[in-house]
Gaussian input, Z-matrix of N, CA and C with variables (Angstrom, degrees):
# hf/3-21g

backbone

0 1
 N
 C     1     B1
 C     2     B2     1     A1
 N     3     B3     2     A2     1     D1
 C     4     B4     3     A3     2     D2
 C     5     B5     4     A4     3     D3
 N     6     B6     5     A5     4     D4
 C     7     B7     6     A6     5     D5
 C     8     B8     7     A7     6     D6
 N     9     B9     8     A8     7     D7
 C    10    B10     9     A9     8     D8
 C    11    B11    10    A10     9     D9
 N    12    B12    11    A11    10    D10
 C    13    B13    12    A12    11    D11
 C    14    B14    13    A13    12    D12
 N    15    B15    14    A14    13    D13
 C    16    B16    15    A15    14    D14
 C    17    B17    16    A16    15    D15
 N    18    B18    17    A17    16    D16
 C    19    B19    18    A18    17    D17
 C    20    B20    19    A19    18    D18
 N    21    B21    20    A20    19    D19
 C    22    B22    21    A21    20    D20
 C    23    B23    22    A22    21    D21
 N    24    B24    23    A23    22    D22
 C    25    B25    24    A24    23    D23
 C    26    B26    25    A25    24    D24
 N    27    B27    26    A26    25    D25
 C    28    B28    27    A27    26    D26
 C    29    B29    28    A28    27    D27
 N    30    B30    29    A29    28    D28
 C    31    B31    30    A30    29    D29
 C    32    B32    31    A31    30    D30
 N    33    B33    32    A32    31    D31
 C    34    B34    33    A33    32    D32
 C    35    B35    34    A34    33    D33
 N    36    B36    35    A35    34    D34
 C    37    B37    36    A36    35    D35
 C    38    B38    37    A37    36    D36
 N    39    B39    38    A38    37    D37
 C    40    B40    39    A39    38    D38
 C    41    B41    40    A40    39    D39
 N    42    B42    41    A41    40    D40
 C    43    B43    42    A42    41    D41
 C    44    B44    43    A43    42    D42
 N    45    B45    44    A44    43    D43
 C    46    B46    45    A45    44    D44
 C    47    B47    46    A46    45    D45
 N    48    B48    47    A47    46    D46
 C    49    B49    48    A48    47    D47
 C    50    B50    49    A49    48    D48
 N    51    B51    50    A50    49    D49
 C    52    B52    51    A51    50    D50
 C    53    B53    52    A52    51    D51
 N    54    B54    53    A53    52    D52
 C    55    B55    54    A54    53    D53
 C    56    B56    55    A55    54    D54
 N    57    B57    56    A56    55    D55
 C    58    B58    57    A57    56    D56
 C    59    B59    58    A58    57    D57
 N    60    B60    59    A59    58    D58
 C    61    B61    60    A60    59    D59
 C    62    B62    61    A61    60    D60
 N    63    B63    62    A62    61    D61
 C    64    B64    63    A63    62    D62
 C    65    B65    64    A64    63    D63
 N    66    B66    65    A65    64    D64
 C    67    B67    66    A66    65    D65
 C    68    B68    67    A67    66    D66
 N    69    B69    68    A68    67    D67
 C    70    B70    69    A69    68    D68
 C    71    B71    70    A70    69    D69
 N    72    B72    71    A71    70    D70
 C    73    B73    72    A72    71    D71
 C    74    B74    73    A73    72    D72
 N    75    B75    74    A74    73    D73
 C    76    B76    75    A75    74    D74
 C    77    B77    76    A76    75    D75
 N    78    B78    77    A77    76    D76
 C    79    B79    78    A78    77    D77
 C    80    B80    79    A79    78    D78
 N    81    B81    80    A80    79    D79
 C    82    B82    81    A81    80    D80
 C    83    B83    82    A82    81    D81
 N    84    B84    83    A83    82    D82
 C    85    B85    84    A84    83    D83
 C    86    B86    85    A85    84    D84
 N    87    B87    86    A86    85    D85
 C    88    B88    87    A87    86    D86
 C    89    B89    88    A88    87    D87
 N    90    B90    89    A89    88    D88
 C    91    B91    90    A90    89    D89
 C    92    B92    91    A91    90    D90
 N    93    B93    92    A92    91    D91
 C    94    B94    93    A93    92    D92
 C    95    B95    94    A94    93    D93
 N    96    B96    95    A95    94    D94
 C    97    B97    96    A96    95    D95
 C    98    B98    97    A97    96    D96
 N    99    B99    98    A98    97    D97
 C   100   B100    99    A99    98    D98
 C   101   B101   100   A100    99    D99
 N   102   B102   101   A101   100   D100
 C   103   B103   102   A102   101   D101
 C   104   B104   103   A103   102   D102
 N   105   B105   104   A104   103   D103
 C   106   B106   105   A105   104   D104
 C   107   B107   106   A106   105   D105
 N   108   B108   107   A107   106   D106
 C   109   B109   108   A108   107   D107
 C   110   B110   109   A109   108   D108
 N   111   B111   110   A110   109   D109
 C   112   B112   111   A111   110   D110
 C   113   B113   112   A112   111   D111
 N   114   B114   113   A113   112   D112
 C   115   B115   114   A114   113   D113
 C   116   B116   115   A115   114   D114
 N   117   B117   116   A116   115   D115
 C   118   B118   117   A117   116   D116
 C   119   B119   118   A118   117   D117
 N   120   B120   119   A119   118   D118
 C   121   B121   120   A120   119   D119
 C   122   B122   121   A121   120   D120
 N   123   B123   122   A122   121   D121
 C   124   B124   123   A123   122   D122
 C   125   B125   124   A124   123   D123
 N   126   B126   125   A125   124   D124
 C   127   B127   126   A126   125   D125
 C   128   B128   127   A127   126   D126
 N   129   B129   128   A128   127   D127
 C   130   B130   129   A129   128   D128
 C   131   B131   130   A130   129   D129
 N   132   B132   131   A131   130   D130
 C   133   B133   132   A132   131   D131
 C   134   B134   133   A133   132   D132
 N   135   B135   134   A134   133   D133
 C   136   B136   135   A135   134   D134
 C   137   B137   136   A136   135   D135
 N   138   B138   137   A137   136   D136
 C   139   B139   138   A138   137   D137
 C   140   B140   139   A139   138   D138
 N   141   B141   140   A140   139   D139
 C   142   B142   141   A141   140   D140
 C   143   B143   142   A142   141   D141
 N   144   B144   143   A143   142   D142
 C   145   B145   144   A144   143   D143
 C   146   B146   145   A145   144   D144
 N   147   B147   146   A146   145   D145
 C   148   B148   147   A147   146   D146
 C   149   B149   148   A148   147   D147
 N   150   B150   149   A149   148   D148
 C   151   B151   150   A150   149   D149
 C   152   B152   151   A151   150   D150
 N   153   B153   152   A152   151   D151
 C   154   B154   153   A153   152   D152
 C   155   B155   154   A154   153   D153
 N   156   B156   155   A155   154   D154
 C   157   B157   156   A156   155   D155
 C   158   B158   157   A157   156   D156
 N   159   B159   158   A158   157   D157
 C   160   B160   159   A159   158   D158
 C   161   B161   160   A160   159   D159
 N   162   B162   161   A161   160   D160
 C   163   B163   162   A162   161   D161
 C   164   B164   163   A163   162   D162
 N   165   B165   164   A164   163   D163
 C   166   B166   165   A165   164   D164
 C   167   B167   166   A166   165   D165
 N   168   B168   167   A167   166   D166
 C   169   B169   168   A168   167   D167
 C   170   B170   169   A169   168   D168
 N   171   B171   170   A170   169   D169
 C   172   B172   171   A171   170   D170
 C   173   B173   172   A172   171   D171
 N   174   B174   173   A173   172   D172
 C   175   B175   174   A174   173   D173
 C   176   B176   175   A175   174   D174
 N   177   B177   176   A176   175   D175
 C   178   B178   177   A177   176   D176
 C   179   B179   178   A178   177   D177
 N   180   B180   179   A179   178   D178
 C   181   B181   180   A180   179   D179
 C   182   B182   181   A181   180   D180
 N   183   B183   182   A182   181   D181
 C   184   B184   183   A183   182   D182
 C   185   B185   184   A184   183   D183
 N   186   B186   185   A185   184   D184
 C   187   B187   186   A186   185   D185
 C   188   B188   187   A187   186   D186
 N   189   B189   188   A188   187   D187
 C   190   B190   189   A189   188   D188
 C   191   B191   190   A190   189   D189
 N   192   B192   191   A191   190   D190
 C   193   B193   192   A192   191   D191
 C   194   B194   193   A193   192   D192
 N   195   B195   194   A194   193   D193
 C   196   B196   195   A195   194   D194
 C   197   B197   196   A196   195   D195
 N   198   B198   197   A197   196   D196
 C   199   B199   198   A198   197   D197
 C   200   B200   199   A199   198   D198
 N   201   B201   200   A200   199   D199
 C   202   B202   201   A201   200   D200
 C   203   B203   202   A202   201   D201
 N   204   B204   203   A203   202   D202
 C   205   B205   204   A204   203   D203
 C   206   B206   205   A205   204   D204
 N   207   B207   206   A206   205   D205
 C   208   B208   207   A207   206   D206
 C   209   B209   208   A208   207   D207
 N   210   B210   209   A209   208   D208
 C   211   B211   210   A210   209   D209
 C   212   B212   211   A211   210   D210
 N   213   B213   212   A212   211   D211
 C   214   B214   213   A213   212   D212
 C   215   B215   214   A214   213   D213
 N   216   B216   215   A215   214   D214
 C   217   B217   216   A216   215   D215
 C   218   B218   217   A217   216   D216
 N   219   B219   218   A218   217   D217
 C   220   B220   219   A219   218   D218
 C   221   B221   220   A220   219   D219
 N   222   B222   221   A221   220   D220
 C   223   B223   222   A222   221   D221
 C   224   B224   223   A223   222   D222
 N   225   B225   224   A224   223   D223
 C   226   B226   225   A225   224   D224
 C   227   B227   226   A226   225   D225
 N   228   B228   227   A227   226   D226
 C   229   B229   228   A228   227   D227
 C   230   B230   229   A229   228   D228
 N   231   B231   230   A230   229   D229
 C   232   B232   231   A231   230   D230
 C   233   B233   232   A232   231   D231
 N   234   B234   233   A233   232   D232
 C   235   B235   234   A234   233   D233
 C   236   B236   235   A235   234   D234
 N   237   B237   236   A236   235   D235
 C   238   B238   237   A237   236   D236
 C   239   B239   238   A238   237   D237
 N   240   B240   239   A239   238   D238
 C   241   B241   240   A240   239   D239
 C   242   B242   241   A241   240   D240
 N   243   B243   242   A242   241   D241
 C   244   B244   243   A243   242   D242
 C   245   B245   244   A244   243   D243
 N   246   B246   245   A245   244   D244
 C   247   B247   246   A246   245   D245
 C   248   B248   247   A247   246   D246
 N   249   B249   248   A248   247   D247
 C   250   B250   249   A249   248   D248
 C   251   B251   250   A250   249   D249
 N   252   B252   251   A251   250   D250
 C   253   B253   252   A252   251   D251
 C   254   B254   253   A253   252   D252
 N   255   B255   254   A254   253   D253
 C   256   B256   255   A255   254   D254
 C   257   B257   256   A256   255   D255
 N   258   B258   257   A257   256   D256
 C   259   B259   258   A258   257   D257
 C   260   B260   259   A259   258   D258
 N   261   B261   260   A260   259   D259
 C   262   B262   261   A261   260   D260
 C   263   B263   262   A262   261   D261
 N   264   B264   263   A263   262   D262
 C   265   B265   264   A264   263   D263
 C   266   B266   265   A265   264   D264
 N   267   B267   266   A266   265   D265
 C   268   B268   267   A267   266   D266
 C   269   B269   268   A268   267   D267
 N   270   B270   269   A269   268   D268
 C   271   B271   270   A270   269   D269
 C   272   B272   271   A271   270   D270
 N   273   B273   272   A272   271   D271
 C   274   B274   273   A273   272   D272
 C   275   B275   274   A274   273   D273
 N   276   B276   275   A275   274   D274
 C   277   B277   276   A276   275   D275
 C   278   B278   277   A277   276   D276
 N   279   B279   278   A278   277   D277
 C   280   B280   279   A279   278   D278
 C   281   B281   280   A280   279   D279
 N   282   B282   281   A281   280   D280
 C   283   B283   282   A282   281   D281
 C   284   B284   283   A283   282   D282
 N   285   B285   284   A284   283   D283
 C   286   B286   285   A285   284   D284
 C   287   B287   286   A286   285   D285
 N   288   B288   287   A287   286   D286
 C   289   B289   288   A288   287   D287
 C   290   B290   289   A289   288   D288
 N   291   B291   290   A290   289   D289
 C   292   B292   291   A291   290   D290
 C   293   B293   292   A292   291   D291

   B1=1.4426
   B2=1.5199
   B3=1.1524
   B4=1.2480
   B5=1.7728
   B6=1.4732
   B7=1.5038
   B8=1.4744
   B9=1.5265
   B10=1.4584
   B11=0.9876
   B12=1.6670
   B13=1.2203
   B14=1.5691
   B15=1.6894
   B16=1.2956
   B17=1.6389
   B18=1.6788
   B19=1.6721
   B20=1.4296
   B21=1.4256
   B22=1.4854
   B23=1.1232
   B24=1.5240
   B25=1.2335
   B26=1.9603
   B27=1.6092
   B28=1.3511
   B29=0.9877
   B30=1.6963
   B31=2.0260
   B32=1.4945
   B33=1.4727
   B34=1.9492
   B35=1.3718
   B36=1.7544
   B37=1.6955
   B38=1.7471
   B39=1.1540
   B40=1.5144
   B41=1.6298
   B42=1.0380
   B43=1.6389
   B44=1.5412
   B45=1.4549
   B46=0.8827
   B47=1.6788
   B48=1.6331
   B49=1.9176
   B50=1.0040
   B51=1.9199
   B52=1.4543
   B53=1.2250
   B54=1.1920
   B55=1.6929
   B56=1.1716
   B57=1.3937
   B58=1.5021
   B59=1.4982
   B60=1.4302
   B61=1.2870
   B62=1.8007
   B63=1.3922
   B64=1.4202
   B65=1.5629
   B66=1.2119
   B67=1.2368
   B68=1.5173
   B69=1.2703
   B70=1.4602
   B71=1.6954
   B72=1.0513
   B73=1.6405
   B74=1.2096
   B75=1.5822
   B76=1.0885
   B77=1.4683
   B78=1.8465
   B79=1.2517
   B80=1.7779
   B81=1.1950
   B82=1.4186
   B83=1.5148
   B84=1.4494
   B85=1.6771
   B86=1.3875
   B87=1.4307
   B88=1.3037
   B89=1.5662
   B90=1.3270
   B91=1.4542
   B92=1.4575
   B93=0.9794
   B94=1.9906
   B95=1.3187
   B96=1.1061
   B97=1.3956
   B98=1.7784
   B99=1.4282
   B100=1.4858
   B101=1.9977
   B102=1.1458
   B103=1.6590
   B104=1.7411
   B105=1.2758
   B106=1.8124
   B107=1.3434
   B108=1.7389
   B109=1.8648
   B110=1.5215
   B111=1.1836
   B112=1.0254
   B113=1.5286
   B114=1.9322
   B115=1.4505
   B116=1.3710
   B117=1.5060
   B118=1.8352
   B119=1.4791
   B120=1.6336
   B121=1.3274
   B122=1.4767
   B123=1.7076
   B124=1.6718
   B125=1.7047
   B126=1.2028
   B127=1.9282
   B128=1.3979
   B129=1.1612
   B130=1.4167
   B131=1.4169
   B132=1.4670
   B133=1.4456
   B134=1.4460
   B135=1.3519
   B136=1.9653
   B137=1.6737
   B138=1.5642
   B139=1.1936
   B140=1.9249
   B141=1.4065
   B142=2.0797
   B143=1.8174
   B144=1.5709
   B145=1.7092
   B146=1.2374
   B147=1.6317
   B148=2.1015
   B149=1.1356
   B150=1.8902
   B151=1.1033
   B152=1.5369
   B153=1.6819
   B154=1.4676
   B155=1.0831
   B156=1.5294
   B157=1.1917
   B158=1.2756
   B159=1.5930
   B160=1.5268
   B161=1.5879
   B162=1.1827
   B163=1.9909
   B164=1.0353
   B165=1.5585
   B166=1.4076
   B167=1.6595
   B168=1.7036
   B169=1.8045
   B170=1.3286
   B171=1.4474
   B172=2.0032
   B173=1.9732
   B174=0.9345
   B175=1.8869
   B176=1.1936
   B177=1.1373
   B178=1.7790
   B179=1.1553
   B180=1.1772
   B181=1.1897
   B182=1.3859
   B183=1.5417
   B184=1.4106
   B185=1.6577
   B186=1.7152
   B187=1.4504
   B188=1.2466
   B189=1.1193
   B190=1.8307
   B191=1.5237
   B192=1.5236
   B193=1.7407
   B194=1.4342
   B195=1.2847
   B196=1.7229
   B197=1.6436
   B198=0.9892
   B199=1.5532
   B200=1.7370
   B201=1.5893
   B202=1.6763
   B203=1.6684
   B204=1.3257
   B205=1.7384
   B206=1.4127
   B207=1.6235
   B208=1.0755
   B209=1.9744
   B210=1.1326
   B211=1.5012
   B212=1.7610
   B213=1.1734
   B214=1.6949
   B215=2.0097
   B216=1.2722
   B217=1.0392
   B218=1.6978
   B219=1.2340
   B220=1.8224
   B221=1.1028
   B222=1.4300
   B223=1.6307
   B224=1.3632
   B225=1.7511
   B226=1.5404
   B227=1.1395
   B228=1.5180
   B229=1.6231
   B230=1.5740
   B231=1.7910
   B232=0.9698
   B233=1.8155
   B234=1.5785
   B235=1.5939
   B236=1.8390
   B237=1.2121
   B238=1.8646
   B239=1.6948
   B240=1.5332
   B241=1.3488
   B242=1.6295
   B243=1.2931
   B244=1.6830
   B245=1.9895
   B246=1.3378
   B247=1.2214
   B248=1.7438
   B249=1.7301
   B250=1.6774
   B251=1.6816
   B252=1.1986
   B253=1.6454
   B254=1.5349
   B255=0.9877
   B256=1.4796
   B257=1.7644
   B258=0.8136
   B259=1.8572
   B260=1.7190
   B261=1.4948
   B262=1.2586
   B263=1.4079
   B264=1.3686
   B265=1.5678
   B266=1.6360
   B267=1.4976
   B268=1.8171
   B269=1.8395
   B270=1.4621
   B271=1.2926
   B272=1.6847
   B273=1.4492
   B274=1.4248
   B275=1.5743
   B276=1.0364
   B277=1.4289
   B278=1.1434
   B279=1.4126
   B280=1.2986
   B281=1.6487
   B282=1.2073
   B283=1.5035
   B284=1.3890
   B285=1.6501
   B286=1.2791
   B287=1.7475
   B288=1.2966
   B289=1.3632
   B290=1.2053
   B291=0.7282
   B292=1.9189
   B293=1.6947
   A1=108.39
   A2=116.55
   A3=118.99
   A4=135.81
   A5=104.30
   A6=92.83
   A7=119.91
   A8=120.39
   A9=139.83
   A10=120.41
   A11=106.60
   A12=92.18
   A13=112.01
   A14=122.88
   A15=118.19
   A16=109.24
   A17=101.29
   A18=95.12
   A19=118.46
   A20=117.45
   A21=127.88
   A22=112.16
   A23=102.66
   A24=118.41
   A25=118.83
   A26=86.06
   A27=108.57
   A28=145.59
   A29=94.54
   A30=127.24
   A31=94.12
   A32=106.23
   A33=109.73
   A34=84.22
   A35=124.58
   A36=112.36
   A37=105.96
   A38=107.44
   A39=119.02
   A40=105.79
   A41=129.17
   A42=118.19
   A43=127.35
   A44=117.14
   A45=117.77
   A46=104.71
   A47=105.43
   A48=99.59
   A49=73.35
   A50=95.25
   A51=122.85
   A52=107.81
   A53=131.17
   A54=140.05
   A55=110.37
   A56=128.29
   A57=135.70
   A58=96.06
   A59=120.53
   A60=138.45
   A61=118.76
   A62=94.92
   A63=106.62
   A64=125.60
   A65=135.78
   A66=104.65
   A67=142.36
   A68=103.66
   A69=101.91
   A70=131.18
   A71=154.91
   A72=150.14
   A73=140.24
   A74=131.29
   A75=134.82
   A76=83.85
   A77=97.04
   A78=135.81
   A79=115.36
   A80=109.38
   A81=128.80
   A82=131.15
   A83=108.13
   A84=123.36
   A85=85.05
   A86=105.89
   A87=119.26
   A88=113.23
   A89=122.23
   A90=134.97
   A91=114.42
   A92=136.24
   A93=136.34
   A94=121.94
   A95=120.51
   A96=128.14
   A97=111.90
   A98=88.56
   A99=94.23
   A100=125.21
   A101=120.20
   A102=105.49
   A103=77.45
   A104=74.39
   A105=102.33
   A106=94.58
   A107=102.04
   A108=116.28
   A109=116.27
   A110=131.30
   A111=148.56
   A112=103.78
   A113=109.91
   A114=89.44
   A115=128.59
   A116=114.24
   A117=111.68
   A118=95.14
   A119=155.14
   A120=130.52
   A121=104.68
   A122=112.67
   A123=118.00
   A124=80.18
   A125=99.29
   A126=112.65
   A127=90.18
   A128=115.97
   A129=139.84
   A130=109.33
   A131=111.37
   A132=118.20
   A133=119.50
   A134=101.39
   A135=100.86
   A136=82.74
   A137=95.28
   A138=140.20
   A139=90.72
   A140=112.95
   A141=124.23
   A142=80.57
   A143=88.99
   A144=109.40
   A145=95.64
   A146=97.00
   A147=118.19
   A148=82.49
   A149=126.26
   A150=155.59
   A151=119.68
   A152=121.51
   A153=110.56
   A154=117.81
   A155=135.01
   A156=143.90
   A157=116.96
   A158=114.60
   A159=115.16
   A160=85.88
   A161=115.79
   A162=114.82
   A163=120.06
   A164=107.46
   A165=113.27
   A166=93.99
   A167=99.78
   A168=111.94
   A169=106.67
   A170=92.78
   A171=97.37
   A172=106.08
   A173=123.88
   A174=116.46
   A175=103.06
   A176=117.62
   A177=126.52
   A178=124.66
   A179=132.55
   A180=136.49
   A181=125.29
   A182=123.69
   A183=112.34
   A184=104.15
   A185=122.18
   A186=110.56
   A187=100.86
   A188=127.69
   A189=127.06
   A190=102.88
   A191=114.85
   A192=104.70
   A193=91.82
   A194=104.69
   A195=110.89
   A196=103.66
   A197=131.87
   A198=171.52
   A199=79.94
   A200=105.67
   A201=130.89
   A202=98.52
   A203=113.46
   A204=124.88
   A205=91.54
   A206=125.60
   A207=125.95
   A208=108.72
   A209=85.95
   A210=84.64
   A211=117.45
   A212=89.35
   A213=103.72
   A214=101.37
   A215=125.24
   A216=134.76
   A217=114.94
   A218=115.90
   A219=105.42
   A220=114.79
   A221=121.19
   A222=106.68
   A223=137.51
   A224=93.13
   A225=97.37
   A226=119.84
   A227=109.99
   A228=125.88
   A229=95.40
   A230=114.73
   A231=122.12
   A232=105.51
   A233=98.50
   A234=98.45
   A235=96.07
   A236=96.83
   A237=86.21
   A238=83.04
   A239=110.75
   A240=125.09
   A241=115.90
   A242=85.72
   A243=85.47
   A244=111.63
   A245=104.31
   A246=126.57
   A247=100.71
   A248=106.78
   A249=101.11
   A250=92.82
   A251=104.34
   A252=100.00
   A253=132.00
   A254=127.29
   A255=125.48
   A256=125.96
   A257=104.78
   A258=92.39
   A259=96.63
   A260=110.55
   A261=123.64
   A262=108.28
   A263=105.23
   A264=137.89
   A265=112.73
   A266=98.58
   A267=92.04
   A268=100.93
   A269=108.71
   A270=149.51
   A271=97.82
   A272=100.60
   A273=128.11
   A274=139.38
   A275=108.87
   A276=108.69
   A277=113.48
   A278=137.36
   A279=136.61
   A280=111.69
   A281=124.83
   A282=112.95
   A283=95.36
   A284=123.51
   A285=128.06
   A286=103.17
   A287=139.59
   A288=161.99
   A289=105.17
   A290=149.07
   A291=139.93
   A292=108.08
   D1=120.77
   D2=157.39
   D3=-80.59
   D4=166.92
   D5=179.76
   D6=-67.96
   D7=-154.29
   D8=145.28
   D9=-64.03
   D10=-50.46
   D11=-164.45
   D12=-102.09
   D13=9.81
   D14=173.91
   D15=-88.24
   D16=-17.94
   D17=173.01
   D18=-74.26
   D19=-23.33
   D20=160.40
   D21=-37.73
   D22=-75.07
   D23=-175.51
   D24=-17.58
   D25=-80.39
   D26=169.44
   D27=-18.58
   D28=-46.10
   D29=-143.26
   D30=-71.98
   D31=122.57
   D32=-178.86
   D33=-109.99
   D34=126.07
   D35=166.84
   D36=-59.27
   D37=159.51
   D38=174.21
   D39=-73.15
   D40=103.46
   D41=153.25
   D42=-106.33
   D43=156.06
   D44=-168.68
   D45=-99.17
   D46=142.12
   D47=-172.79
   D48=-88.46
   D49=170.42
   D50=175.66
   D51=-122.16
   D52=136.64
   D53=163.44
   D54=-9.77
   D55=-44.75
   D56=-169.24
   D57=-47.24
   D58=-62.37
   D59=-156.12
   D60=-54.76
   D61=-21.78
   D62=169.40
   D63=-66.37
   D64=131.83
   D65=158.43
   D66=-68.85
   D67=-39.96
   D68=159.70
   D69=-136.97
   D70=65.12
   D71=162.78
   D72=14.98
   D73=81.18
   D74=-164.86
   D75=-89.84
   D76=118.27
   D77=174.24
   D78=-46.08
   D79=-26.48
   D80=172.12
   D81=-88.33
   D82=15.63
   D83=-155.73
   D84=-84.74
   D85=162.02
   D86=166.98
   D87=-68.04
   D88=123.60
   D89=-170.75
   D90=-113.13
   D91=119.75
   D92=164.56
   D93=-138.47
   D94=160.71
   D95=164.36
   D96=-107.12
   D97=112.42
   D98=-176.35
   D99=-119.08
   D100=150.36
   D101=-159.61
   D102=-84.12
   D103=171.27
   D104=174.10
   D105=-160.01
   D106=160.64
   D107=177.35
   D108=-109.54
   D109=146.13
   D110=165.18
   D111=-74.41
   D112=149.66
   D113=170.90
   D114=-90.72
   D115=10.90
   D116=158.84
   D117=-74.42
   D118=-8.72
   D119=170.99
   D120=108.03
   D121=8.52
   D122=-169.46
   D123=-78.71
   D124=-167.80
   D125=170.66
   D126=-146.10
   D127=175.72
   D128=161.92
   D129=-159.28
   D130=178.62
   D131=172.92
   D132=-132.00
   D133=134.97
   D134=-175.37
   D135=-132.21
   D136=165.38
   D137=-144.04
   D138=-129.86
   D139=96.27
   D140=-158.37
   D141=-134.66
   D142=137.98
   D143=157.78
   D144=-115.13
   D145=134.76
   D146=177.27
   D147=-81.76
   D148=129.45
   D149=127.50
   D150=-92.97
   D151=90.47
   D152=173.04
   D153=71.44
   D154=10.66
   D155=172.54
   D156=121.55
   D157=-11.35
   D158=-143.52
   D159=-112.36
   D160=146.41
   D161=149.10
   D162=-115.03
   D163=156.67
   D164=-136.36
   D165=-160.87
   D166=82.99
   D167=167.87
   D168=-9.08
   D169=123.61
   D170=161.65
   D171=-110.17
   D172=85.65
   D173=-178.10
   D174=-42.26
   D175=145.01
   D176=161.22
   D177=-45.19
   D178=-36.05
   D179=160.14
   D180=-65.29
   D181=-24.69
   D182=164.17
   D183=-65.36
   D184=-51.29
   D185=178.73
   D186=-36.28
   D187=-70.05
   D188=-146.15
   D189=-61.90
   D190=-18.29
   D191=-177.55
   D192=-77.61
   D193=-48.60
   D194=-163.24
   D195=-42.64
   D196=-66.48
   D197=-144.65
   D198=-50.24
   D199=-66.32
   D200=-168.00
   D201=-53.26
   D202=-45.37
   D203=-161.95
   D204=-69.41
   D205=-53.02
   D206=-155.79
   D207=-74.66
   D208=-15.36
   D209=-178.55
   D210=-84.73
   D211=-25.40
   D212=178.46
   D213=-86.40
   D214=-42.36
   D215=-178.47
   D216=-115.67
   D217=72.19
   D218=169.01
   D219=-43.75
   D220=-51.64
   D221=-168.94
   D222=-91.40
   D223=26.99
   D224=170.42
   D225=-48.12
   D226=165.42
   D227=-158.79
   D228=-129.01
   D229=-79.83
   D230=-163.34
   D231=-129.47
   D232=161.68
   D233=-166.62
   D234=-133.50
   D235=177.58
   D236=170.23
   D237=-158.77
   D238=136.29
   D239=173.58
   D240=-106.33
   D241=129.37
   D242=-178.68
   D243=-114.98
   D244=121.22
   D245=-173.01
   D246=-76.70
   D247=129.85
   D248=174.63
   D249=-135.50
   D250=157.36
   D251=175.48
   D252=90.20
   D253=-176.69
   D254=152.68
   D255=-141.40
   D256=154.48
   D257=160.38
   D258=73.77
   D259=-151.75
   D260=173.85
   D261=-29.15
   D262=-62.83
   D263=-164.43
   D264=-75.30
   D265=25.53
   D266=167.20
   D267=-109.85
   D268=139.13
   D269=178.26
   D270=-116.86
   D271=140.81
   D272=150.56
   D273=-141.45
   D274=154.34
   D275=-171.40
   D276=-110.88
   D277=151.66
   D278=-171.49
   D279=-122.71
   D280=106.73
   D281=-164.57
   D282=-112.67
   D283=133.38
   D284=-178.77
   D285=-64.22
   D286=162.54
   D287=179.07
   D288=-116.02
   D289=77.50
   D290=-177.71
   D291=-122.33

C-alpha cells in the first residue's frame, strides 16, 4: 500500500492520443467507437484506431476527409494527418501516402 502522497506523486492524468500523433495510418487499422468516462461519471463516445496497443482519437472530420479520399482513390493504403490549432480552432488535413 502506498501513501497519499506517493500516489500524487505518481498520478499521470489519462489522455487520449490523437491520430495526428502518428506518423502515418494504415487505412486498414483496427477502428471502433468506444465509451469512455469523464471524471464527474458523464460517458461519452469517441471514435480510437488500436495502434500497438495504444488508442488514438480519430475526429469526425478526419472520417469525412477520409470518406472524400477514398472515393477519389479506392486503393488507398496509408494516410498521414496533420493536426493545426488548438481547442475549438483545431483543423486537420489528411494527405494520402501512396
Amino acid at each position: 500500500m502506498s501513501s497519499f502522497k506517493e500516489a500524487a506523486e505518481g498520478y499521470e492524468p489519462q489522455q487520449l492520443k490523437n491520430i495526428a500523433d502518428l506518423e502515418s495510418v494504415d487505412i486498414n487499422a483496427n477502428f471502433e467507437k468506444v465509451t469512455k468516462e469523464k471524471s464527474d461519471g458523464s460517458t461519452y463516445e469517441v471514435s480510437v484506431l488500436r495502434v500497438e496497443g495504444e488508442e488514438y482519437r480519430v475526429p469526425n472530420s478526419v472520417l469525412e476527409k477520409v470518406q472524400t479520399i477514398l472515393k477519389q482513390t479506392p486503393n488507398l493504403k496509408k494516410i498521414r494527418v496533420v493536426k493545426s490549432g488548438e481547442g475549438l480552432k483545431t483543423s486537420y488535413t489528411v494527405v494520402s501516402l501512396q
